[in-house]
Structure formats: structure tokens, C-alpha cells
N, C-alpha and C positions, 0 to 999 in steps of 0.2 A: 504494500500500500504506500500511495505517493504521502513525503510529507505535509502534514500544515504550514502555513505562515504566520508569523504574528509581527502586523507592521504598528512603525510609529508615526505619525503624520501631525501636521498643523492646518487650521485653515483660520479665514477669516469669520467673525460671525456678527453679522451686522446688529443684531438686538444689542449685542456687550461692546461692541466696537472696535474689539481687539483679537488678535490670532487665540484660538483656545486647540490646546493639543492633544488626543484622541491612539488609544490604540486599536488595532482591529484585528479578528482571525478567522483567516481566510480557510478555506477548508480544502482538503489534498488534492481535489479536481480542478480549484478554481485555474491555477493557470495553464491545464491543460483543455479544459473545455468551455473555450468560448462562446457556445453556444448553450450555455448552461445561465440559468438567472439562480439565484438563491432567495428565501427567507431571511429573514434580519432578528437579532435581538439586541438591543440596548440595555447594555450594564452599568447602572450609578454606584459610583465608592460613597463611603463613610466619610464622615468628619474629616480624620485625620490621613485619609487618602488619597490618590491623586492619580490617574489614566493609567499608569501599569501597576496596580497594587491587585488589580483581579489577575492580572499573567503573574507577578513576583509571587504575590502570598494566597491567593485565589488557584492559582496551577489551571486556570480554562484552557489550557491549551491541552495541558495533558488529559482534564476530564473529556475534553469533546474527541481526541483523539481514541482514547479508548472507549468511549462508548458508542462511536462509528466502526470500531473492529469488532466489538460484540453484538453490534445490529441493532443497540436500544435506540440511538436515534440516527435522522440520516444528515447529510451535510446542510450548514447555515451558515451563516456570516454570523459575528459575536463583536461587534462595536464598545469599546470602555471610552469614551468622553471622563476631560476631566471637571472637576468640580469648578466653582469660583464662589468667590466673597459675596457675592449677589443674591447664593442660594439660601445666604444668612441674613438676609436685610428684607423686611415685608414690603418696603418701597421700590424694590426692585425686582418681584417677583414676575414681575411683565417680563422684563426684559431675561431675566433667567431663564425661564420658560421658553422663549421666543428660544431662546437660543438654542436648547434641548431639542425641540417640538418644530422646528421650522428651518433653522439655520443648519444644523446639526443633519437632519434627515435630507433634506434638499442636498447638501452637500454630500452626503455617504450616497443617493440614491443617483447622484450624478456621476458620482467618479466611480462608482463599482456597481458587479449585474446585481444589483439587487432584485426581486422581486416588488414592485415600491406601492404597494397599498396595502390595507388597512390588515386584511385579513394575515395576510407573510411579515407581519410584526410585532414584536412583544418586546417588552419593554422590564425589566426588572431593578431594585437595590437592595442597599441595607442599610440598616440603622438612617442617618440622615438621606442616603441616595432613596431609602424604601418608602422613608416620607412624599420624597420627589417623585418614584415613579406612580406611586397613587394618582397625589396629584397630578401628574401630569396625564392622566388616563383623563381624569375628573374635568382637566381644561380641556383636551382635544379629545374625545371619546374617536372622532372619526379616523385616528391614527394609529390606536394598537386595538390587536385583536384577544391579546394575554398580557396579565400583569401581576408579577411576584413583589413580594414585599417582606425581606429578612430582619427581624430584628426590628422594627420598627414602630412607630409610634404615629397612632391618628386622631388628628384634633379634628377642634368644633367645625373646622372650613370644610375638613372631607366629608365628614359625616352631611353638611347642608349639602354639599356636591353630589354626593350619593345620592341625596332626597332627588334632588332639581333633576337629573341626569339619568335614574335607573332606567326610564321606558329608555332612552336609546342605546345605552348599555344593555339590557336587554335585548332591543330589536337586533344588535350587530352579534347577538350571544358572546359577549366578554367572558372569557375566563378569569377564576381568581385564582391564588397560591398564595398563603400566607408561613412563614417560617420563622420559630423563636426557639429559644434554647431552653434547655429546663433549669439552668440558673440565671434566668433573666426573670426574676418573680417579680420585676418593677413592672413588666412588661406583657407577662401572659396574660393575666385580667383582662385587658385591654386588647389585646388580641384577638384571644378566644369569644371577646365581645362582638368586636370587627366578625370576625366569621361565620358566626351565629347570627347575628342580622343579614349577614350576605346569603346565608344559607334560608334564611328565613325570607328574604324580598325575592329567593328562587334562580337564584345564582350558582354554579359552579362553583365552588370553592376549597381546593385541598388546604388542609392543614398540617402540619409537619412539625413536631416537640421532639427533637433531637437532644440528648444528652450534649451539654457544654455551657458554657461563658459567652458573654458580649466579646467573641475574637475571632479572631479567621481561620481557628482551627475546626470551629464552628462552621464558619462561613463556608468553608471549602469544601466539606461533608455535603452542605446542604445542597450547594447549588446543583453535585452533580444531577438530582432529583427535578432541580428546576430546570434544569438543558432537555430533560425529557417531556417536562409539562410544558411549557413552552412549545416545545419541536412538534409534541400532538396536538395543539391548539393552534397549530397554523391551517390554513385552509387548503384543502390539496387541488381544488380548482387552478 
């Protein structure tokens, strides 16, 4: 089996106004079959992370390689974007978003085959990225089709966005993933709250209580589980 890639790139993004730098992994056919489009997932880091903390301490390369030699899922593209100051600031929530949600996918959906609608996209985080990729389900519903959330925490803004938002999350059948550790008891409550309303408004929604800590040993257990929900929730249209 041909290898993976895993590049580092930069671009412009107009919402932030300045270069924001992105890694990506390419899967072992991309550069031999041109004629080939992929599926997309978007990876948001944590706080204290930054665009290759999912390759360094995350290992997506290794998880996606060996779970394409054991047949659990089949080839996708895997996008890590890195964070900014923005994503901390409620006054600039427009323009973080934009950037994620607009700048960010225009630009991957141009330079590489992607697949580039709604249904060959999902989006995932953790901890602060998992807050982000809610919401950003919540602000553009018309853009992913699936959405994990590790470790994370959902305020008063999601839960109203959910209200305002479910019929068309619904009509596009969104999936949900939710994933927390069993020593994150600040956080389960809350969680398992989240899921049970989502399971209760008649939503999809795995849930996943993995033995660990708020860390990437965690992290990196779990996600391989989300490569596979994800990978099923893409539309094979």
C-alpha cells in the first residue's frame, strides 16, 4: 500500500486578515489518482495547540493509515487548521468563524479534489476546538454533514442554536459524536446532558466514556473511533 502525506501549508484568510497555517493528510491514492475526489474532515486543536498537535501528539496519520489497511474506513482528506486569538474574544466570533466556515473550506476545496458539499464533510474538536466545531455546525448547518465534539463544553449560545436550527439539522440528517473521559467529572454532567437532548429532539448521537484525563492520550484513543463515524456519515452519493 502506497504511502500517506501529511503537508504543511499557509494561506490567506480574509475574515482574520492575515496568513493562518493548516496541516492536511492526504491519503495513499491521492497522488496517484487524479481522477479520484475525496471527503473532507476538519480537525480543531485545544487551547494550548496549534495545526500539527493532531499529527505530533494526535498520530492521525498513523490512525487513518491503519484503519484503511484493516478496511474500517476508506480514504478522506483530514484538514488540522490552526487556532487564533479570535477564537477567545466574543467580539470577534464573526470573523473566526468566517475564517473556519468560509475562508478555510473555499481555500482546501480549491487547491485539493475534494468532494466540496455539504454531505463529504464533517467537521470535529476538542476541548476549546469541540466548542468550535458545534458551533460552527450551529452557524453554517449547510456545510457539514457530521460533527464530533471531545472533551468539550456547551453553553447557553448552543443550546439556543440547537432550539432555532434543529428542523434543518434534521432535514440534512446531521450526525452527532460526542466524546469525554471518565476523569473529566467537570464535564460529563454536561455532556451526557448534551446527548440526551440530542437523542431526545431524535438525532443520531454516539456517545463514547473512554477511560483517561483532559490529555491526548485520551485524545488519540478516541479519535480513532471518530475517523470511522465520520467516514460513515459521509454520503456515498
Amino acid at each position: 500500500m502506497a504511502e500517506s502525506i501529511v503537508v504543511h501549508h499557509s494561506f490567506h484568510s480574509s475574515a482574520l486578515g492575515y496568513e493562518k497555517r493548516y496541516c492536511i493528510y492526504l491519503p495513499p491514492s491521492y497522488p496517484y489518482r487524479p481522477d479520484l475526489r475525496y471527503s473532507t474532515l476538519f480537525l480543531l486543536p485545544g487551547l494550548l495547540d496549534y495545526e500539527r498537535t493532531w499529527v505530533d501528539r494526535g498520530r492521525i496519520q498513523e490512525h487513518m493509515d491503519e484503519l484503511l489497511c484493516a478496511g474500517t474506513v476508506g480514504e478522506m482528506i483530514v484538514v488540522m487548521p490552526d487556532k487564533d486569538d479570535a477564537a477567545l474574544d466574543e467580539n470577534r466570533r464573526t470573523e473566526f468563524a468566517g475564517y473556519l466556515g468560509r475562508d478555510l473550506i473555499d481555500h482546501i476545496d480549491r487547491e485539493y479534489r475534494t468532494l466540496g458539499w455539504r454531505g463529504h464533510r464533517g467537521i470535529e474538536g476538542l476541548s476549546l476546538g469541540a466548542s468550535w466545531a458545534i458551533r460552527m455546525l450551529l452557524y453554517f448547518p449547510e456545510l457539514y454533514c457530521s460533527v464530533g465534539c471531545l472533551s468539550g463544553a456547551f453553553g447557553e449560545e448552543c443550546w439556543r442554536l440547537l432550539e432555532q436550527k434543529q428542523w434543518h439539522l434534521h432535514r440534512a440528517g446531521t450526525r452527532f459524536r460526542v466524546g469525554v473521559g471518565s476523569s473529566e467529572s467537570d464535564l460529563i454532567p454536561g455532556n451526557l446532558e448534551f446527548v440526551n437532548h440530542l437523542r431526545g429532539l431524535g438525532f443520531y448521537c454516539e456517545y463514547d466514556q473512554m477511560e483517561g484525563p483532559h490529555d491526548w492520550e485520551l485524545w488519540s484513543r478516541q479519535v480513532r473511533h471518530s475517523l470511522q463515524f465520520h467516514y460513515f456519515s459521509f454520503n456515498p452519493k
